[in-house]
C-alpha positions, 0 to 999 in steps of 0.5 A: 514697730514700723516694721511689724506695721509694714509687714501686717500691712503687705498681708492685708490684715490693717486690722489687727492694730490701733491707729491712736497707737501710732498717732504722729509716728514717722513711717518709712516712704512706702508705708506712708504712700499706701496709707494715703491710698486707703480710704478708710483713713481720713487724714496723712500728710505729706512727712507720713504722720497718721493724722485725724481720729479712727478706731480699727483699719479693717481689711478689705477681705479675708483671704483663707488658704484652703489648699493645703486642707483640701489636699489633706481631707483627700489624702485623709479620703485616699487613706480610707478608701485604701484601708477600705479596699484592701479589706474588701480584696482580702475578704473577697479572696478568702470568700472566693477559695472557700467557694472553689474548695466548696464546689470540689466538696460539692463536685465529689460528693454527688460523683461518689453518690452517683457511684453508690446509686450504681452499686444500688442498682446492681445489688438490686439486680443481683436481688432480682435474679436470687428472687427469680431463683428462688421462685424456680425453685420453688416451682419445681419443688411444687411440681414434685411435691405434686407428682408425690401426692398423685402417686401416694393417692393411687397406692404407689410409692415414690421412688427414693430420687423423689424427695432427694429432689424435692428436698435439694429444691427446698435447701436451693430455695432457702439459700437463695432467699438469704442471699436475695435478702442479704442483697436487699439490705447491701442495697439499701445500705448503698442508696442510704448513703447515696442519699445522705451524700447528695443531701449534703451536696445540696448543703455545699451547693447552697454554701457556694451560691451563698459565697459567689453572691458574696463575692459579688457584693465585694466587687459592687462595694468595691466599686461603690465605697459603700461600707454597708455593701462590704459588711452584707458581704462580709455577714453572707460570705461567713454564713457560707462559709459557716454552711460549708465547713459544718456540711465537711463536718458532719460528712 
């Protein structure tokens, strides 16, 4: 017993024990020594006998260890942030190549519209020169149309050329008005899909913009630990995605 006494008495912790319980025990020299050194016992003589009458020895303070709890919540914290971290390094690398395929996307598509906007323009051109065939043709047709007319109203015949001529000016003016409409609508072909193509290289530049923003939002979370930065993120980076892959789509 003195031993479980001498050992809750090196800890500090006099408390945890009766004194009437050990009324008139003989306890070991040192023991006895350290007991006539606490003032919170009114009497010990000389042989070590507890003497005098007292309810609880309380310890002069409280000693807690908070170390090895300390050390705990910040590896407990270390762990969180790691997890945190590495979702934030993942969702960044996943947002950051759907922003380089989408620029390609993007990239392509306005050379292909700017190609088909070219082709535009040259069919309209080659619609310009069949109308300006067309109106030559025409011209020259009136003009012997004409001579026929002046010939007929002074009681002359036309020569038999005459309206071979006219007639071969009538069948080129026909055939260069199709071919002029046929150009026409190859052009309007041409820029349509030009401009469907550069609608959706807006769609792709929107879906990027949307990706880098979020791509930024990681590295400020990142930076911050802050988990409602990751998720804005997170919710961003999927609607740009989202935009992207619907914009591939429909392409």
């Amino acid at each position: 017993m003195g031993g479980a006494a001498a050992k809750l008495l090196s800890r500090g912790d006099r408390g945890s024990f009766l004194f009437e319980r050990y009324r008139g025990h003989d306890w070991p020299i040192e023991i006895a020594a350290r007991l006539r050194q606490d003032r919170s016992i009114s009497r010990c003589d000389s042989a070590g006998h507890l003497c005098g009458s007292w309810s609880f020895l309380m310890p002069e303070e409280i000693e807690v260890d908070t170390d090895k709890l300390r050390e705990a919540i910040d590896e407990e914290i270390e762990k969180k942030s790691g997890s945190l971290l590495r979702s934030i390094a993942l969702t960044t690398a996943f947002f950051a190549a759907l922003a380089a395929l989408g620029s390609l996307l993007a990239g392509g598509t306005i050379n292909e519209a700017l190609a088909l906007k070219t082709e535009a323009t040259q069919k309209q051109a080659q619609a310009s020169d069949q109308w300006a065939y067309y109106q030559a043709k025409s011209i020259k047709a009136a003009i012997l149309e004409t001579q026929r007319q002046l010939l007929a109203s002074d009681g002359k015949s036309a020569p038999a050329d005459l309206d071979r001529s006219i007639q071969k000016y009538a069948d080129e003016q026909k055939s260069a008005g199709a071919q002029a409409q046929e150009l026409e609508k190859a052009r309007d072909q041409k820029d349509d899909e030009a401009n469907a193509l550069i609608h959706h290289h807006h769609l792709y530049a929107y879906a990027v913009a949307m990706l880098q923003i979020s791509i930024a939002l990681g590295a400020v979370a990142a930076l911050t630990r802050k988990r409602l930065v990751w998720w804005s993120s997170s919710v961003l980076g999927l609607l740009g995605g989202v935009l992207c892959v619907w914009t591939w789509m429909i392409g």
